[in-house]
C-alpha positions as CSV (number, residue, x, y, z in Angstrom):
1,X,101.2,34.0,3.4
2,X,97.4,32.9,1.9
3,X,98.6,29.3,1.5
4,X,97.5,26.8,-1.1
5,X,93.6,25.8,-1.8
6,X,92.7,23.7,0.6
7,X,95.8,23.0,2.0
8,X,96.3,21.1,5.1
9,X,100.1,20.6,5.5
10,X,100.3,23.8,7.6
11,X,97.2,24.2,9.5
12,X,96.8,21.1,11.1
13,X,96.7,21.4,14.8
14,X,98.6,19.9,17.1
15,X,99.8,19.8,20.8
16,X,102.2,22.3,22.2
17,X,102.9,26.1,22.2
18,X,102.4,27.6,18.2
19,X,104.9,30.2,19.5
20,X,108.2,30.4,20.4
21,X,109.2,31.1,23.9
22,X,109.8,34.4,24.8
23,X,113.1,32.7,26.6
24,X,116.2,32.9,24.5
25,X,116.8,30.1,22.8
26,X,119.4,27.9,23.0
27,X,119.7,27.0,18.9
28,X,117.9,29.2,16.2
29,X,117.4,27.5,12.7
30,X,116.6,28.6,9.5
31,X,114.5,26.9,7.3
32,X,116.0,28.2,4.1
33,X,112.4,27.1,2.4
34,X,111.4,28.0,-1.1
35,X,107.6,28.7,-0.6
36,X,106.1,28.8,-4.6
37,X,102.5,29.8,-4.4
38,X,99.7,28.5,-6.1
39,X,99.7,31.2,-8.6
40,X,103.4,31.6,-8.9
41,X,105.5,31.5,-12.0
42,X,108.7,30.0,-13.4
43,X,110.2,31.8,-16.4
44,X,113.0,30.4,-19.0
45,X,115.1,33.2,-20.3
46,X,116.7,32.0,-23.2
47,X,120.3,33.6,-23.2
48,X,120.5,34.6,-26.7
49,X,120.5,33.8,-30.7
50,X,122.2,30.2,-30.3
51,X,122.6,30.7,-26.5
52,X,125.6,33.4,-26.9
53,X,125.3,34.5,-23.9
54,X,124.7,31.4,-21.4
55,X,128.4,32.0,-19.9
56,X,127.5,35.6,-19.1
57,X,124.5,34.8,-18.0
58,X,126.2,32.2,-15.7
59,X,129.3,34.1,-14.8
60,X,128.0,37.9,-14.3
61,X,124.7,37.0,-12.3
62,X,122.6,38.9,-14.7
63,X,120.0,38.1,-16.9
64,X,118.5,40.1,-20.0
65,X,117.2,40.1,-23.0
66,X,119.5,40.6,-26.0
67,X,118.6,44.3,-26.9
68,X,121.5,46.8,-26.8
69,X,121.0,50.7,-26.3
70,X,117.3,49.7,-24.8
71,X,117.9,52.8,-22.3
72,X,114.7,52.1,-20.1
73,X,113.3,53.9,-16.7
74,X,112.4,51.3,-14.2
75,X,111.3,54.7,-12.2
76,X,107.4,54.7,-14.4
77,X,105.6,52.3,-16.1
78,X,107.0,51.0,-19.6
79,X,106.4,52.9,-22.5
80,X,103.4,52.5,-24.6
81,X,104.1,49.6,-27.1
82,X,104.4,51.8,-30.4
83,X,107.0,53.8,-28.6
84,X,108.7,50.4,-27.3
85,X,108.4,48.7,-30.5
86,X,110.5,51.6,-32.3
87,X,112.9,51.5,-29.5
88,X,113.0,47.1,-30.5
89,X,113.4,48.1,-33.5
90,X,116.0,50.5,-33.2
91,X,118.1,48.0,-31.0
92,X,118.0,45.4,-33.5
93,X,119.3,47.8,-36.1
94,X,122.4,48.2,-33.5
95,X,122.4,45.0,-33.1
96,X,122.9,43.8,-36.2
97,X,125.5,46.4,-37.2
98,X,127.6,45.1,-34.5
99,X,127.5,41.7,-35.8
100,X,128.3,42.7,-38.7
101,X,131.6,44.1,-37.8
102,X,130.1,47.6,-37.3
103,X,130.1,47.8,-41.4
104,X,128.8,51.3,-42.6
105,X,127.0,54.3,-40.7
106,X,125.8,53.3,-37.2
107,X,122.0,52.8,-37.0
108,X,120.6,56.1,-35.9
109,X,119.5,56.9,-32.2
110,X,116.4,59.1,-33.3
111,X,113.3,57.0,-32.9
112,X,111.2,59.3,-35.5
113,X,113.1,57.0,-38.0
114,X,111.9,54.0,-36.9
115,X,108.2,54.9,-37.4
116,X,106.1,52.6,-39.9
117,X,108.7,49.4,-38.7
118,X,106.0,49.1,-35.8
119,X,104.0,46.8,-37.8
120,X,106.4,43.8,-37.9
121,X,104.5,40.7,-35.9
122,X,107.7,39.6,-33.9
123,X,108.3,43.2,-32.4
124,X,104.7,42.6,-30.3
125,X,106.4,39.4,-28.9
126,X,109.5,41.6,-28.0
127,X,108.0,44.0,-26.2
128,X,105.5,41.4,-24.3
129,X,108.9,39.9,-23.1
130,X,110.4,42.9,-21.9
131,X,107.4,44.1,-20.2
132,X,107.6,40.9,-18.0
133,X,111.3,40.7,-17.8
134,X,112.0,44.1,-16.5
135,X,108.3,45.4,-15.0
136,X,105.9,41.9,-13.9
137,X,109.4,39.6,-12.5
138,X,109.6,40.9,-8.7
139,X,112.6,40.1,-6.6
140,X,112.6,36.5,-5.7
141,X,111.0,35.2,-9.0
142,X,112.4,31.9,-10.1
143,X,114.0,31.8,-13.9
144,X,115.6,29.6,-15.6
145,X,118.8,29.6,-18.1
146,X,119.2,26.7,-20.6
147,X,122.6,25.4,-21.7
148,X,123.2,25.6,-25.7
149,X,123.8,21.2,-25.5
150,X,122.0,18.1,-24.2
151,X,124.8,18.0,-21.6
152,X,125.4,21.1,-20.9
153,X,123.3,22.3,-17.4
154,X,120.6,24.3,-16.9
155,X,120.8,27.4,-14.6
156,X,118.1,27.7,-12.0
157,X,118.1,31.1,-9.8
158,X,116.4,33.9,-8.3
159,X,116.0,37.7,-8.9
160,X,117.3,39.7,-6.9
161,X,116.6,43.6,-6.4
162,X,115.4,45.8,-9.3
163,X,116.1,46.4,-13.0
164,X,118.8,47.7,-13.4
165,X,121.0,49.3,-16.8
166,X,124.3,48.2,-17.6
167,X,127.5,48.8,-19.6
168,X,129.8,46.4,-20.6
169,X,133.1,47.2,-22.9
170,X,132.7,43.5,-23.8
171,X,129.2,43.9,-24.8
172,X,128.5,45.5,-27.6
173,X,131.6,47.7,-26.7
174,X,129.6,49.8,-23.7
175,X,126.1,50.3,-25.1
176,X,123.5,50.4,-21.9
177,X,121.5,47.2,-21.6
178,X,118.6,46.9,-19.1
179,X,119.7,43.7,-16.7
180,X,118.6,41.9,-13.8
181,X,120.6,40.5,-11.0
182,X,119.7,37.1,-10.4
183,X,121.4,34.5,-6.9
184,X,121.9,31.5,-9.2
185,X,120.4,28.7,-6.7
186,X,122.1,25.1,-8.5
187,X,122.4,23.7,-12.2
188,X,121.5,20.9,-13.2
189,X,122.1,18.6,-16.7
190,X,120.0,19.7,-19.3
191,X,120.0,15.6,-20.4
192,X,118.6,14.9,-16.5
193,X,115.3,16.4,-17.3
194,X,112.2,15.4,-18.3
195,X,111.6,15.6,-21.9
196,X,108.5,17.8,-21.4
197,X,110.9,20.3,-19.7
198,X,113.4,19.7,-22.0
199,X,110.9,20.8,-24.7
200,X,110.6,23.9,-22.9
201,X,114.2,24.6,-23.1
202,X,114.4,24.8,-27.0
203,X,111.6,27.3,-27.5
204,X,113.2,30.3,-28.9
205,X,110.9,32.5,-27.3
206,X,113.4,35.4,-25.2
207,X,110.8,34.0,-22.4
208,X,108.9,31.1,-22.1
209,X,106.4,30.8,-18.9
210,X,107.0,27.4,-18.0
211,X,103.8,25.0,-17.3
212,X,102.5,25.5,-13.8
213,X,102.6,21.3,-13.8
214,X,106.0,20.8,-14.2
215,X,107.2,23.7,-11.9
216,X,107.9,20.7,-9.4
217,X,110.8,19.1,-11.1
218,X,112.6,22.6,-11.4
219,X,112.2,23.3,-7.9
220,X,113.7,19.5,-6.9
221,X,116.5,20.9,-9.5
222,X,117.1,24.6,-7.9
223,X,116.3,24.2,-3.9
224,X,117.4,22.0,-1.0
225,X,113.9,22.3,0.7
226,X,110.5,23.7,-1.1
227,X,106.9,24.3,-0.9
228,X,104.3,23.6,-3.4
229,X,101.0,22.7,-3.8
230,X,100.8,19.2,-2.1
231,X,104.5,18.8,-2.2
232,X,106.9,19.6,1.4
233,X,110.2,18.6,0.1
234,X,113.8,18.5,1.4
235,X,116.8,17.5,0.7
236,X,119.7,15.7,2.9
237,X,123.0,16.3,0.7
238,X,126.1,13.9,1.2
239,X,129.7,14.7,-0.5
240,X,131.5,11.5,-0.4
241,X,131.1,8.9,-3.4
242,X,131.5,6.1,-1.3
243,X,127.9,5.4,0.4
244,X,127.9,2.0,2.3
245,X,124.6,0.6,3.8
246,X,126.3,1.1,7.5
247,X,126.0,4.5,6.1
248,X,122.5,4.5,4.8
249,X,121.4,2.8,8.4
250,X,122.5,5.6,10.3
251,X,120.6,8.0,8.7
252,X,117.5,6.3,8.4
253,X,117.7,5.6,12.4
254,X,117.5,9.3,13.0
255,X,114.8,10.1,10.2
256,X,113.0,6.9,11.7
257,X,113.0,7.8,15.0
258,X,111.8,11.4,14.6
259,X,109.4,10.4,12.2
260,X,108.3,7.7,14.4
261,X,108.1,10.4,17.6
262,X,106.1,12.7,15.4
263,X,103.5,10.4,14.6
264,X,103.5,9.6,18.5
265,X,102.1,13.5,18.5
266,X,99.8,12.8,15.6
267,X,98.2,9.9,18.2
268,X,98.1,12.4,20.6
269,X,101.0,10.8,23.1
270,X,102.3,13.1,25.8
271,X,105.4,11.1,27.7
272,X,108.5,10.5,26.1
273,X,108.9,7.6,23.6
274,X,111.8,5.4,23.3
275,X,113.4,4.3,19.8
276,X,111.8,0.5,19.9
277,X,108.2,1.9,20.8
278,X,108.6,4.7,17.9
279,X,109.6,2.4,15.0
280,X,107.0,-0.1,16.2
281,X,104.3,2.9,16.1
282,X,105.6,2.9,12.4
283,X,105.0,-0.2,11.4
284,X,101.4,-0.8,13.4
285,X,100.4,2.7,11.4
286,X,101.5,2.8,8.0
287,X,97.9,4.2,6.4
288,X,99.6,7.2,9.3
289,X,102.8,7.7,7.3
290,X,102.5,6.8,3.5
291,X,103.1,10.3,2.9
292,X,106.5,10.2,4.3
293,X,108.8,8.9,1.7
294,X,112.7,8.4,1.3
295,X,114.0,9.1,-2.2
296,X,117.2,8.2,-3.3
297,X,117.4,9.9,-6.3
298,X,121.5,9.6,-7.0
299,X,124.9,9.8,-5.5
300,X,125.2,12.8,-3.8
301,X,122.1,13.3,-2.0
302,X,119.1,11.6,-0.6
303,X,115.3,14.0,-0.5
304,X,112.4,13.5,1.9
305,X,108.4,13.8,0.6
306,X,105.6,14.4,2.5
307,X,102.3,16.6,2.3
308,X,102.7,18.0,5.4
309,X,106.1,19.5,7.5
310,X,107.2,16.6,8.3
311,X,109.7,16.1,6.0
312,X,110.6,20.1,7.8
313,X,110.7,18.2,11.4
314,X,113.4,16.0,10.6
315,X,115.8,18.4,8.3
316,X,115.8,21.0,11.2
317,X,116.6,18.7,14.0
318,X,118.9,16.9,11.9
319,X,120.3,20.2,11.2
320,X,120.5,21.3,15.1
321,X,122.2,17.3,15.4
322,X,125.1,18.4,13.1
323,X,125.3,21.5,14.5
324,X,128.9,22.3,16.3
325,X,130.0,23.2,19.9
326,X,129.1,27.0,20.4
327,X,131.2,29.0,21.7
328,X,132.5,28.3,25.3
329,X,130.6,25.2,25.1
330,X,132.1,21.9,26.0
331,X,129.1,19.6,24.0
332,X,127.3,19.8,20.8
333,X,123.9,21.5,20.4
334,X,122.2,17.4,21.1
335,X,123.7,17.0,24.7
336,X,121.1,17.8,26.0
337,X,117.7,19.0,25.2
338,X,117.2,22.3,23.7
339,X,115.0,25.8,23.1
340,X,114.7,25.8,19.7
341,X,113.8,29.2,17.1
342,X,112.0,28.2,14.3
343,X,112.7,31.2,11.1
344,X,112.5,30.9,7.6
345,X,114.3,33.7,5.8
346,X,113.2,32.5,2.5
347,X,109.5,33.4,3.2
348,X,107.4,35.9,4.4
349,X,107.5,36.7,8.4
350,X,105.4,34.5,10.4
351,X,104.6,32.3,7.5
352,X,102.1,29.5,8.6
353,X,104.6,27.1,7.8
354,X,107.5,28.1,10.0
355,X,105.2,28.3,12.9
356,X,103.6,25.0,12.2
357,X,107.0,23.6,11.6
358,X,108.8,25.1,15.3
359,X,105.8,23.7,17.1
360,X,106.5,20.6,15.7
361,X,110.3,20.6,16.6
362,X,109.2,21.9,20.1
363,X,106.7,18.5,20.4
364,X,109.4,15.9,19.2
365,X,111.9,17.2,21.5
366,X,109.4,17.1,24.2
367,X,108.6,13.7,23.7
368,X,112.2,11.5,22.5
369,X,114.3,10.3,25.5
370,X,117.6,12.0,25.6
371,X,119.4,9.0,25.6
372,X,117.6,7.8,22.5
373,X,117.8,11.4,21.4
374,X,122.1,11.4,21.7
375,X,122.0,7.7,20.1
376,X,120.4,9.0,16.4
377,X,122.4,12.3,16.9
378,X,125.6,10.0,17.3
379,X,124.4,7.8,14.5
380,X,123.6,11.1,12.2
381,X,127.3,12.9,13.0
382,X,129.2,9.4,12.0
383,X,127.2,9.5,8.7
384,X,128.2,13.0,8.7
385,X,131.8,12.5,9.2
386,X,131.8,9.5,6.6
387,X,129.5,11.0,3.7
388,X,129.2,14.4,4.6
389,X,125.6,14.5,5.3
390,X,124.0,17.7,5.6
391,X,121.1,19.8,5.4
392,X,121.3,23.3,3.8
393,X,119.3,24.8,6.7
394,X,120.9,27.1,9.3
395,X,121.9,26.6,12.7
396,X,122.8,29.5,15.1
397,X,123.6,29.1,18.7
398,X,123.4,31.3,22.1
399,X,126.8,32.2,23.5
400,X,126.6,31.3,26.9
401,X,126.9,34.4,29.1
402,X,130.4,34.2,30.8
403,X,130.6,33.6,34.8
């Protein structure tokens, strides 16, 4: 992927192979990584007149805009807007026979009645919408669904596969509906967002492009681990409401230490450094890691900030730390060290990222001690086994061959 302007967090070189071995490896993770390009959008689909159809929305996986018998062919190009503005206009007539309990003669189906009603102003802003609902939004676009109260949460997902058309005997009793399929990522409290957001929320547009400057806080709403502009972010997720500081210690040893051997790298050190020496690196080079910060941001899970992979580094091995015995294995994946696989099936192939990020985990597990290694593991499963700590990243292992 053509990465951001200027960008340095995944081109910066460093020591070791950029390339996996061609060995098999012993653990292959996944970086599950939202990668949002500079020029990428988010959209808000509002789910109807007074949010009607948020608990659709959020039950059925599908978004659309709230025009019945809009029979549309994803198959060409869309229509030419006086054609699609007689079909809006059309649908609305359906539309509003419906809610009115279907009272006289059904709206007609011919469109030659609906010329002259082209001229109407909103019917320009319904057809721009469905244009970029159903033609512009490619799979994997980010949207967003609004919940009808302050408290109620907002819906953050992605698209997934093509337009498609839809009947429903509960909607508008079976008459076809152009829909996309959308993988709802996580929701979030309208209330817990910032009022400029929130603002957003209340337009009554069917779709509001949201400001490319406060794309950020919906992506720390809807992924685990994301990409954008100057922003690598993760997110280390705990289940348990009880959160002592013994706790907290043990996972800060292991996201110390790692960070602490990866700026070892940075300096350019090539023998294996202990947990002391890597913490004291820390401290002796703090205009090295200011970047690297530890957010606590409430109950339930902790997230990791840095402009370059770091914050990547230390989710994956963490991830390969919690990782369980594989099959016909007597120890878990930190025994001993490892061949890692560095993939990221929420990007493109080969992404710069990825392969900045496995040569990264390839360095630090070159350079920690494996008894200092097994320590932070140990430290990292008890926080585990007390809070539930874990990372939403992937870990598959090799089944040994049998003897």
């Amino acid at each position: 992927m053509a990465f951001l302007r200027g960008w340095n967090k995944c081109t910066r070189k460093i020591g070791g192979n950029m390339r996996a071995s061609s060995a098999s490896p012993d653990l292959t993770i996944d970086l599950a990584t939202r990668v949002v390009g500079p020029s990428e959008d988010i959209h808000i689909i509002q789910p109807g007149q007074e949010y009607w159809l948020y608990d659709r929305f959020k039950a059925s996986k599908k978004v659309f805009l709230d025009f019945p018998g809009l029979e549309l062919d994803f198959s060409k190009p869309p229509p030419a807007d006086h054609i699609l503005k007689r079909m809006v206009a059309r649908s609305i007539a359906l539309q509003e026979w419906y809610v009115n309990d279907q009272t006289g003669p059904r709206p007609s189906d011919k469109l030659d009645d609906y010329v002259g009603r082209e001229g109407r102003r909103r019917l320009g802003r319904y057809v721009g919408a469905i244009k970029r609902v159903y033609w512009d939004l490619k799979p994997g676009a980010i949207v967003v669904v609004p919940g009808p109260h302050y408290s109620d949460d907002v819906l953050i997902g992605e698209l997934v596969g093509a337009p498609i058309m839809y009947k429903n005997r509960s909607l508008y009793d079976e008459e076809i509906i152009p829909v996309r399929r959308v993988e709802w990522r996580r929701r979030k409290p309208r209330s817990a967002f910032k009022l400029e957001v929130r603002d957003k929320f209340g337009k009554p547009n069917p779709v509001t492009q949201l400001d490319r400057s406060l794309r950020v806080e919906i992506l720390r709403a809807g992924f685990d681990q994301f990409v954008i502009d100057d922003e690598i972010s993760v997110r280390l997720n705990t289940t348990k409401d009880d959160f002592n500081t013994l706790d907290d210690y043990n996972i800060q040893t292991f996201v110390n230490y790692v960070a602490g051997v990866l700026l070892a790298a940075d300096l350019g050190y090539d023998k294996e450094i202990g947990f002391n020496d890597a913490i004291g690196l820390l401290r002796q080079h703090p205009d090295m890691i200011p970047e690297l910060k530890l957010n606590i941001n409430s109950i339930g899970f902790q997230r990791i900030v840095s402009h370059n992979v770091k914050p990547l580094v230390i989710a994956a091995l963490l991830s390969a730390a919690l990782a369980v015995a594989a099959p016909g294995s007597a120890s878990p994946a930190y025994a001993a060290p490892v061949s890692t696989h560095v993939v990221n099936t929420a990007a493109p192939k080969n992404d710069d990222c990825t392969v900045q990020v496995s040569a990264r985990v390839a360095v630090a597990m070159k350079l920690m001690k494996l008894d200092e290694w097994k320590r932070v593991c140990e430290n990292a499963r008890e926080a585990s086994a007390s809070t539930g700590l874990s990372t939403t990243m992937k870990v598959r292992q090799r089944k040994k061959a049998k003897p």
